[in-house]
N, C-alpha and C positions, 0 to 999 in steps of 0.2 A: 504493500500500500504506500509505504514514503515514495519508493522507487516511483512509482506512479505519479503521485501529488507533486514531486521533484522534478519529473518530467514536465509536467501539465504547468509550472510554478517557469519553467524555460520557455515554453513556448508562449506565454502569458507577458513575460520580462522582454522578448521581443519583438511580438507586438506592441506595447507600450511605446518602446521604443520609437519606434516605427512613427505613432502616432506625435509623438512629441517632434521628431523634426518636422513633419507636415504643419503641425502648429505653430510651432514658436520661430524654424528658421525664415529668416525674410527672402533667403531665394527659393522657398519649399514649392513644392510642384502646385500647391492650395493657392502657392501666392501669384503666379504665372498671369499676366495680363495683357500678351500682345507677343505677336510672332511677325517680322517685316524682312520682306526679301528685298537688297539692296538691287537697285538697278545700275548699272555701269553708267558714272558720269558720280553728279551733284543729286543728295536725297534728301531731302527739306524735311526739320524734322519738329514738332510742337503740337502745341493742343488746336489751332486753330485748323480747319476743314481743308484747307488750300493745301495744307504741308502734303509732302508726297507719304510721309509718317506721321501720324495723326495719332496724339498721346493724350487720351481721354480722360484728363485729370487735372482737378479746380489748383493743384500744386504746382502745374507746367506753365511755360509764357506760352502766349502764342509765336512765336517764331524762335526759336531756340538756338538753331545751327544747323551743318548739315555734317550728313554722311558722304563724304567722297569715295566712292567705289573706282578705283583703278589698277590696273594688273595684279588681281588678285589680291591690293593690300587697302584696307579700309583707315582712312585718316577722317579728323575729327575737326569741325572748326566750331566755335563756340560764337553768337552775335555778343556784340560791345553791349554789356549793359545786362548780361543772363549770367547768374552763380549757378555752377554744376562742378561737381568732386572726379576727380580718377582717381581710384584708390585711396581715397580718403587725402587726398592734396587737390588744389586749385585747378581746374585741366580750363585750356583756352584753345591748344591746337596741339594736336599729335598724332602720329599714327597709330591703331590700338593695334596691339597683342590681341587674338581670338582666343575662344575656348580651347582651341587645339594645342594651343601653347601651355609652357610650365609656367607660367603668372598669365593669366589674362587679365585684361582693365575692364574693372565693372563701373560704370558710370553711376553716377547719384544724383538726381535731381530731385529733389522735397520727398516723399512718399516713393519715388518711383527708382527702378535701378535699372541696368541695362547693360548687355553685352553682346559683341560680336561674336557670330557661332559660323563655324565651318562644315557644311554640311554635301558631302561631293565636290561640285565645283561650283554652287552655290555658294551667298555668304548672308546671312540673314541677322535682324538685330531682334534679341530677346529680352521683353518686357517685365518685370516683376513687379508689383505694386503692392508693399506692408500692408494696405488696408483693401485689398481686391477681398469681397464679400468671401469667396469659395475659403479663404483661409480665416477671414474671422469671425465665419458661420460655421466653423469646423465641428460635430460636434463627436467624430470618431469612427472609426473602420469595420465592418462587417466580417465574421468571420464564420464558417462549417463548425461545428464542433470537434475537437479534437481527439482524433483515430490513431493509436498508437500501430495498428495496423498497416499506416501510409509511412511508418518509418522505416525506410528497407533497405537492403545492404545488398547492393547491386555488382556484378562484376565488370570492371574496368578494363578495356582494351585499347590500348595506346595507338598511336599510329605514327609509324617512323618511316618516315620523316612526318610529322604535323600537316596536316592536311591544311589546304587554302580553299575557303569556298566562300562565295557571294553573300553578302546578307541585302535583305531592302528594309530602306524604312516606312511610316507612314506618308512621307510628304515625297517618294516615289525613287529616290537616292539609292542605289547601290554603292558598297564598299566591301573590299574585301577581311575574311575575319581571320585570325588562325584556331583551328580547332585540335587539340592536342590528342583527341581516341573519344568515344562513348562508352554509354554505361549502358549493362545490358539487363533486361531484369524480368521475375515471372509478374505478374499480380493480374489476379480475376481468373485464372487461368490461360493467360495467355501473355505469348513474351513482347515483350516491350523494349523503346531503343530511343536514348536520344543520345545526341551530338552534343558534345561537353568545350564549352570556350573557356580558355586559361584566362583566371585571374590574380591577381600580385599574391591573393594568400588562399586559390583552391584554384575551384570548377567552377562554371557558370551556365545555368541551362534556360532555353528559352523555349518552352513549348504549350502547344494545342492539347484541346483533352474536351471528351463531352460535357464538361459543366459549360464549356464557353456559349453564353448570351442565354445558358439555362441553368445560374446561379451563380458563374463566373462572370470574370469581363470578358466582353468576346474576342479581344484582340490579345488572349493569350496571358501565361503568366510567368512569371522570373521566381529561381530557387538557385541561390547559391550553395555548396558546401565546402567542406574544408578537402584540402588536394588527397588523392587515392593514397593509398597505404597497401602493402604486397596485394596490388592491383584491384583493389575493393575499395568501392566510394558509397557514402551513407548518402540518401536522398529522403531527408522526412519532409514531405509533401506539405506536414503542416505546417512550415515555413514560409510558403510558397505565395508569394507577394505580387502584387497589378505592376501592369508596368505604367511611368508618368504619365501615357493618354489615356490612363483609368482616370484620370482626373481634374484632366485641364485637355482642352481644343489647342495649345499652345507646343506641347511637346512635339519630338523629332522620334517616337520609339522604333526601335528595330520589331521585324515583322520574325514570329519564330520561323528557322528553316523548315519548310516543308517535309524533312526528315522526322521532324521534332514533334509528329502530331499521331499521341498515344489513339489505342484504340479501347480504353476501357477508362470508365468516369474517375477522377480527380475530386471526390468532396469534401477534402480537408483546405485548410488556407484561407487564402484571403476573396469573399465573395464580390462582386459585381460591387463598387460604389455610388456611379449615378447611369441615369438612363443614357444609353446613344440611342440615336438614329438611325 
């Protein structure tokens, strides 16, 4: 019975978790208010309707600056007479660092923050706004009840050399990923397989399952675990978390590979948040 209660007391701890950066961080995917694809040239950026970026909040000027989009590198001009932060110092004109970099510049303007994202060969500017409703209407995550049954101990099969294959995301971007071997595993009576992507401290898995848009999200869910051990990797499902378009119209998610789409139900984890379409 501890064993039990100590388990249930873990999966409990990290949900929690989970919940508190959606809440409290100001770039949480709750806070997410604006997703803008630059267009090559000059990108006019403020609250007022004319800007080609139209930043929907009483804290913005009407005409702010622009985005300059050219050869791949986005610089920044600031109008004479508007206060906005890069990295918590004065920014007036620079070229920014994107997300793809080891420091990006996240800009600050009253309530609102913002950064350059590299997505293919796209470059788009990403919105977050402290007070956007979805994060301070938060009032907490849905979850299956917890199956100690969905914690199973898969066998691990490497693949040497690491295999390279396509991933897409929602906004239609391919990139390629590396994938180090899958896990292979029985449950329901029938065998199962998905594609495992390396992360700094395991595995990383991205897949389809029949709860999706029938208690799930439909666009799939994310389970990390800790890296295989003499080629056996744990996958407790009740871990098993929305990916950021469970929650905002804003994110970039990757779509799971088509390998990665079990054929027997998933009802532990994290359920469906809000309606799509």
């Amino acid at each position: 019975m501890t064993s039990t209660k100590s388990y249930e007391k873990e999966i409990l701890k990290f949900r929690a978790e989970r919940e508190t950066r959606l809440r409290e961080n100001d770039r949480s995917w709750l806070a997410l208010a604006g997703l803008f694809w630059l267009e090559e040239g000059n990108n006019t950026f403020g609250s007022d309707p004319s800007n080609d970026i139209q930043l929907e909040n009483t804290s913005v000027p009407a005409k702010v600056g622009i985005f300059q989009y050219k050869n791949d590198i986005v610089s920044l001009k600031i109008n004479k007479g508007v206060e906005m932060s890069c990295n918590g110092l004065e920014a007036r004109s620079k070229i920014l660092h994107t997300d793809i970099e080891e420091t990006p510049d996240f800009l600050e303007l009253g309530s609102i923050l913002m950064v350059a994202i590299k997505r293919g060969k796209n470059c788009l500017i990403r919105v977050w706004d402290r007070d956007n409703p979805g994060r301070k209407n938060f009032t907490g995550l849905k979850h299956f009840p917890i199956n100690p049954d969905f914690r199973i101990t898969a066998r691990f099969v490497p693949y040497d050399p690491p295999r390279i294959m396509k991933i897409r995301d929602v906004i239609g971007e391919e990139y390629e990923v590396e994938f180090p071997g899958f896990a292979i595993f029985m449950l329901g009576g029938k065998e199962c397989r998905l594609e495992a992507e390396k992360t700094d401290n395991g595995l990383f898995f991205n897949f389809y399952d029949p709860t999706n848009g029938n208690g799930s999200y439909p666009g799939g869910r994310f389970l990390n675990t800790d890296a295989p051990t003499d080629r056996e990797v744990v996958l407790d499902f009740n871990m098993a978390y929305n990916p950021p378009c469970a929650y905002t119209d804003y994110a970039t998610c990757p779509l799971p590979p088509s390998q990665n789409r079990l054929p027997v139900r998933i009802p532990v984890g994290e359920m469906i948040y809000r309606h799509h379409g």
